[in-house]
C-alpha positions as CSV (number, residue, x, y, z in Angstrom):
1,X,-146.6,33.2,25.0
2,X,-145.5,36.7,25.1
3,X,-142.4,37.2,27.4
4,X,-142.0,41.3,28.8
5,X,-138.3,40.5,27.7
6,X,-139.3,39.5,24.2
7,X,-142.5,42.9,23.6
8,X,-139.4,45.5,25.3
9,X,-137.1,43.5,22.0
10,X,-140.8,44.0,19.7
11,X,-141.0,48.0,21.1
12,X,-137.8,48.4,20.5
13,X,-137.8,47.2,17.1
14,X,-140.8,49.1,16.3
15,X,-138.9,52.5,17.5
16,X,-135.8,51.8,15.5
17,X,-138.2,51.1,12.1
18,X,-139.9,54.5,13.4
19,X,-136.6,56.6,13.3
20,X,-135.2,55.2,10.4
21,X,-138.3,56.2,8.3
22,X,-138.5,59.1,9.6
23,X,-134.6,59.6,8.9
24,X,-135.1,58.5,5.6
25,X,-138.0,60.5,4.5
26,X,-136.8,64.3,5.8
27,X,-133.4,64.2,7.7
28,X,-134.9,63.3,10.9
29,X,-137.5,65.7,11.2
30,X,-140.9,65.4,10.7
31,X,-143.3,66.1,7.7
32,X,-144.7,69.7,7.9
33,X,-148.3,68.0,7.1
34,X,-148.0,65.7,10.1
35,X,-146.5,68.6,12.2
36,X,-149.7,70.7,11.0
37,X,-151.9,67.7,11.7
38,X,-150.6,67.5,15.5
39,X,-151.0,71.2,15.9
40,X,-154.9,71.0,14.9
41,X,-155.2,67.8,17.0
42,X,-153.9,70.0,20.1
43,X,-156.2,72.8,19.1
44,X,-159.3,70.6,19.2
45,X,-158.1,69.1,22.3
46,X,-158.2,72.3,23.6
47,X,-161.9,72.7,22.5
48,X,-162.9,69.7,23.8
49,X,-161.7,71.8,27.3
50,X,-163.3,74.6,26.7
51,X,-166.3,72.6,25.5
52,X,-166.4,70.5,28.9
53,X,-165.5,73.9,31.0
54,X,-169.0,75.4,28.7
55,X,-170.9,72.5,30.4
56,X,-170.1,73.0,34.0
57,X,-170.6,76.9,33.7
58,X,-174.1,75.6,32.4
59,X,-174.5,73.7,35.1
60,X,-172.9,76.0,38.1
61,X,-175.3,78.5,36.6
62,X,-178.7,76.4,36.7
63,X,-177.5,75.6,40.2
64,X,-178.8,79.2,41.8
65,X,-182.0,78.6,39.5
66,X,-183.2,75.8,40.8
67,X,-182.6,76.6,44.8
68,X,-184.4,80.0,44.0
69,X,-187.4,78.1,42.3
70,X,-187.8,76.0,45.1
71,X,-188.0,78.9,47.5
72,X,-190.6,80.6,45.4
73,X,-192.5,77.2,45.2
74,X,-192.6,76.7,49.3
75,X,-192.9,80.3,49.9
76,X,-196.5,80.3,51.1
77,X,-194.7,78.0,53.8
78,X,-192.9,80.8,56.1
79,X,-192.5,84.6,56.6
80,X,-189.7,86.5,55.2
81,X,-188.7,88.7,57.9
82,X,-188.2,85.2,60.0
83,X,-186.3,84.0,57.5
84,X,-184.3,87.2,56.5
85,X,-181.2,86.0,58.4
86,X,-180.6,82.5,56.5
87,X,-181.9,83.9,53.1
88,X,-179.6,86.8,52.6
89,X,-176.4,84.8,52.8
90,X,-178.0,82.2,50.2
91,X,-179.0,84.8,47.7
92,X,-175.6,86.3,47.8
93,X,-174.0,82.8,47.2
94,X,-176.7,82.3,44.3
95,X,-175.4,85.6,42.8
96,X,-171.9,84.4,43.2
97,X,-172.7,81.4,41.3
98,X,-174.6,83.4,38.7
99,X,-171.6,85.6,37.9
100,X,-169.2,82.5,38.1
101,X,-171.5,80.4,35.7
102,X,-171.3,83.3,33.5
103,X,-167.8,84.1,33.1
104,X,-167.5,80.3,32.6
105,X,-169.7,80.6,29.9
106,X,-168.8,83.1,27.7
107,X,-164.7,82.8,28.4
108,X,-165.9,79.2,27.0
109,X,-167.1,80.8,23.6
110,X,-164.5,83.5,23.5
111,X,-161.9,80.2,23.6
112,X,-163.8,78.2,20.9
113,X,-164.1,80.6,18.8
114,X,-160.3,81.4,18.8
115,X,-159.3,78.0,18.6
116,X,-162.1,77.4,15.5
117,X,-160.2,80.6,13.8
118,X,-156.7,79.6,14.5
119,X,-158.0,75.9,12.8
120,X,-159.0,77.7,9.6
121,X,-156.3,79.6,9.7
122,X,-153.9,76.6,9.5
123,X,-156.3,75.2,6.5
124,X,-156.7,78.0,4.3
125,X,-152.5,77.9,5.1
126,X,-152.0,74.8,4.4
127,X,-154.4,73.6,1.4
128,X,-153.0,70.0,1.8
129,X,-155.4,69.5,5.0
130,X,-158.1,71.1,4.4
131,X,-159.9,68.7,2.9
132,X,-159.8,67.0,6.4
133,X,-161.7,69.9,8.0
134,X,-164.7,70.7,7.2
């Protein structure tokens, strides 16, 4: 059985092998491939962001679609001078949403885009990676 004394001795051991190889093998510092390699994993992290901040401008914009098709649909169902009071204020937040889901959207693509050039920019750079990235 595994003792938290005895895995803090195993962690510790595994963070003195850790330095010494990598004291060995450049002086302390790291390899410039694995420093490139970290670099490009942040980048597509940041992707990933931009990916996930894509989807909910998606979303926030299909939002004011929906409520507006449902209106059309039940329209038949009341008068729109009775109704002018309670509809304005929605359409305005509808157009709110459409302008937010919009900037969401394309500052999304602007993003990927930059990070998908800075990426090949690293692997034209740095021939040694690029066969990892397509």
């Amino acid at each position: 059985m595994i003792t938290s004394r005895s895995t803090k001795k195993e962690w510790r051991g595994i963070g003195d092998w850790v330095e010494k190889q990598m004291s060995t093998e450049t002086n302390g510092l790291p390899k410039l491939d694995d420093v490139v390699l970290g670099e490009i994993q942040v980048l597509l992290a940041e992707k990933r962001t931009a990916l996930s901040a894509l989807r909910t401008g998606i979303a926030v914009f299909a939002l004011p679609l929906s409520v507006l098709s449902a209106l059309i649909a039940t329209s038949r169902y009341y008068s729109m001078e009775k109704v002018m009071p309670l509809l304005a204020p929605l359409l305005l937040l509808n157009l709110g949403l459409v302008v937010l889901g919009c900037w969401l959207v394309f500052r999304s693509i602007h993003r990927i885009h930059h990070f998908e050039h800075r990426i090949r920019e690293l692997s034209e750079k740095y021939r040694s990676i690029a066969q990892f990235i397509e």
